[in-house]
C-alpha positions in Angstrom: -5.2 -6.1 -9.5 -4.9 -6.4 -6.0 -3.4 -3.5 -3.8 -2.6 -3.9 0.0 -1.2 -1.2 2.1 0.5 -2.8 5.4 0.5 -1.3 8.4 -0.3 -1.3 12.1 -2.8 1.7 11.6 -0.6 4.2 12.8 -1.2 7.6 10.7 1.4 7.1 7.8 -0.2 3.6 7.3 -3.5 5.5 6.9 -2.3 8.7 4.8 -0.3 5.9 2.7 -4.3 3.7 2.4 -6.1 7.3 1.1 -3.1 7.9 -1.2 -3.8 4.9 -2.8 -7.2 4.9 -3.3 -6.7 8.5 -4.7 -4.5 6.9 -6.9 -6.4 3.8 -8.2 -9.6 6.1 -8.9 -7.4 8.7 -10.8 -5.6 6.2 -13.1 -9.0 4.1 -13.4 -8.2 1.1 -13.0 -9.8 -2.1 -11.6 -8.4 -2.7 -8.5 -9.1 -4.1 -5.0 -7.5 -2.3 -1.8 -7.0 -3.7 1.3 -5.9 -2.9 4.7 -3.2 -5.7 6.0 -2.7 -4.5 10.0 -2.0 -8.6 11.1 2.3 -8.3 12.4 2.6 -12.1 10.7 1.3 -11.0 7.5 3.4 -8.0 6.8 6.4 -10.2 8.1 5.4 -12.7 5.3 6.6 -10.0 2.4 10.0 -9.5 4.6 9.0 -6.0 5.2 10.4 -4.4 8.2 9.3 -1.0 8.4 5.6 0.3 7.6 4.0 1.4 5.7 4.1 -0.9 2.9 2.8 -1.4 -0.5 2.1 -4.7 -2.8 1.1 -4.8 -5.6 -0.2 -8.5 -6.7 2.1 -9.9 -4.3 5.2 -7.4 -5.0 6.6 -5.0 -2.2 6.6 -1.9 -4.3 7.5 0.7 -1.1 7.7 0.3 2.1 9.0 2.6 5.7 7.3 5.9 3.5 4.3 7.3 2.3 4.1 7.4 -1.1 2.5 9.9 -2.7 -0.4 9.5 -5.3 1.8 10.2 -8.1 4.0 7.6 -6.9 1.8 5.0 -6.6 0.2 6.1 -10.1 3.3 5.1 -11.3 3.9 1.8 -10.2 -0.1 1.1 -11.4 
């Protein structure tokens, strides 16, 4: 599974990055997390507000911090 949180690196982008790694080593999976901070790259999932989260190439949130049980939900 491949997680990436998008974001500029503004604070939400990295409360939203911890959340998730909270949340993959909670639910054990096997997962791979990724920072994407590149403008062209987020714009490439049509996302317009950060932060963002895909899931193997889905937008699953984006413009909020999800929280860990949020994103343990969407795992």
């Amino acid at each position: 599974m491949k997680i990436e949180v998008l974001g500029t690196g503004c604070a939400k982008c990295k409360t939203l990055y911890e959340n998730v790694k909270k949340a993959v080593a909670e639910s054990g999976k096997d997962a791979e997390v990724v920072k994407v901070e590149e403008i062209p790259k987020i714009m490439a999932y049509g996302v317009m507000s950060t932060p963002a989260l895909v899931i193997d190439g889905k937008v699953a949130f984006s413009g909020k911090v999800a929280s860990v049980a949020e994103i343990m939900g969407v795992l």
